[in-house]
C-alpha positions as CSV (number, residue, x, y, z in Angstrom):
1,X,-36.6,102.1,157.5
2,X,-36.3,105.9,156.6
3,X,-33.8,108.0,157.8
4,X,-36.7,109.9,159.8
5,X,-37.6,106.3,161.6
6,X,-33.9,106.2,162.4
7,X,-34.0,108.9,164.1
8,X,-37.3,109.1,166.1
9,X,-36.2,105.7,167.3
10,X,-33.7,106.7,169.8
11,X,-35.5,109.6,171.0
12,X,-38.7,107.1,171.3
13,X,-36.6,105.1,173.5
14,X,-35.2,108.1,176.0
15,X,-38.8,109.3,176.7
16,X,-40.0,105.5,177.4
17,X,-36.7,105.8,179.9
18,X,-37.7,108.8,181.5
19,X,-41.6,107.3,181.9
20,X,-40.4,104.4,183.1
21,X,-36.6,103.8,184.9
22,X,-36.6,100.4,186.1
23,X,-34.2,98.3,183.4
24,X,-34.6,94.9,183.1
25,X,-32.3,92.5,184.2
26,X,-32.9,90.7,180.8
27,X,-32.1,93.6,179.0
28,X,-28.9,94.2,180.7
29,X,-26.9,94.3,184.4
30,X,-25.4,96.9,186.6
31,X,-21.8,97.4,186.5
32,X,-20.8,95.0,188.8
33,X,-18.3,95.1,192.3
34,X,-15.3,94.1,192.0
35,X,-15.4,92.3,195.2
36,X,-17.8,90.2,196.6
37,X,-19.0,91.0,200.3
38,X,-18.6,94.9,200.5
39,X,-18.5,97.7,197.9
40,X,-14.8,99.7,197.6
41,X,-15.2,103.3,198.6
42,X,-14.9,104.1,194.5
43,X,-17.6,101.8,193.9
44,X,-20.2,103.7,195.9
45,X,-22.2,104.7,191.9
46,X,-22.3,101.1,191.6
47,X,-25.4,100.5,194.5
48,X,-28.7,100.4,192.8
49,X,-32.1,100.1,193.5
50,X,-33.3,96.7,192.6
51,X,-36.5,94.7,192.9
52,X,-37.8,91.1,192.8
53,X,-40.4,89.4,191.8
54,X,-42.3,89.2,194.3
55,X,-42.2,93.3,194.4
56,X,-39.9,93.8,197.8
57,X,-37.6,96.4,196.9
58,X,-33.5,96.6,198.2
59,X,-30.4,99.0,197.9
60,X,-27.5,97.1,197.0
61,X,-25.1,96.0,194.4
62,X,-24.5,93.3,191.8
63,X,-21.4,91.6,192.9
64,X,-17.9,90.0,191.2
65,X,-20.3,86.7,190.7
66,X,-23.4,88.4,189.7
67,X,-24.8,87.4,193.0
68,X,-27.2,90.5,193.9
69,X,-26.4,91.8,197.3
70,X,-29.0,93.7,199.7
71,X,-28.0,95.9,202.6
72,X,-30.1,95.2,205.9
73,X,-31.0,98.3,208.4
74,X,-29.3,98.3,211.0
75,X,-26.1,97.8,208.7
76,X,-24.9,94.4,209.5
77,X,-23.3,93.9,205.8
78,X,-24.8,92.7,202.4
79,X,-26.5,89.7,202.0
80,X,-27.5,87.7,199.1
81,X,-30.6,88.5,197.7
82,X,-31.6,84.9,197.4
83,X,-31.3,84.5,201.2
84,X,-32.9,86.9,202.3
85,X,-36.7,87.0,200.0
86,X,-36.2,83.1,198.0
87,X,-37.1,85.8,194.7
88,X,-35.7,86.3,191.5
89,X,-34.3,90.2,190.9
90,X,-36.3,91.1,187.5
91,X,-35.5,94.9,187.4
92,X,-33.0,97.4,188.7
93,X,-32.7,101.2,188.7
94,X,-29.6,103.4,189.5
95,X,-30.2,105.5,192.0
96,X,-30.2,109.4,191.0
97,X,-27.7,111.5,192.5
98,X,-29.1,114.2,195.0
99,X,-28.0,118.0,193.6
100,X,-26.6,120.1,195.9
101,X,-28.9,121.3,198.9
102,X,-30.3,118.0,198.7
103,X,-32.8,118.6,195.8
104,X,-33.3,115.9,192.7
């Protein structure tokens, strides 16, 4: 490869990011919880958007045992994803923090 290639490269990846923000799970994980059934109040950046195959989509977290964890509405807690839709998680997404006045 040239030295040119090396560099278009990464910026070839950041724009397919940008089109595109759902990561696969393949590819690589969330930061996980460090507990299992609830997130710590310093772990809040930790809750992404996920989906699974079946193409529901859940907020929620990856926890200690890599077991994905949904919340329900009302808030009764998070569940395991696996209990709630019998579907494999395939891609996740953080979710972008608002700016102030509540604009992206």
């Amino acid at each position: 490869m040239s030295m040119i290639d090396d560099q278009i490269k990464p910026l070839a990846y950041k724009v397919e990011q940008l089109r595109n923000p759902w990561i696969s799970v393949e590819e690589r994980l969330p930061e996980k919880a460090r507990g299992l059934y609830e997130l710590e109040k310093d772990e809040q950046h930790k809750m992404v958007l996920f989906m699974t195959a079946n193409g529901w989509l859940y907020i929620g977290y990856l926890d200690a045992e890599e077991i994905w964890r949904a919340f329900t509405v009302p808030f009764k807690g998070a569940y395991p994803i696996d209990s709630l839709t019998w579907s494999k998680v395939t891609h996740w997404m953080p979710i972008p923090e608002l700016k102030e006045g509540g604009e992206q």
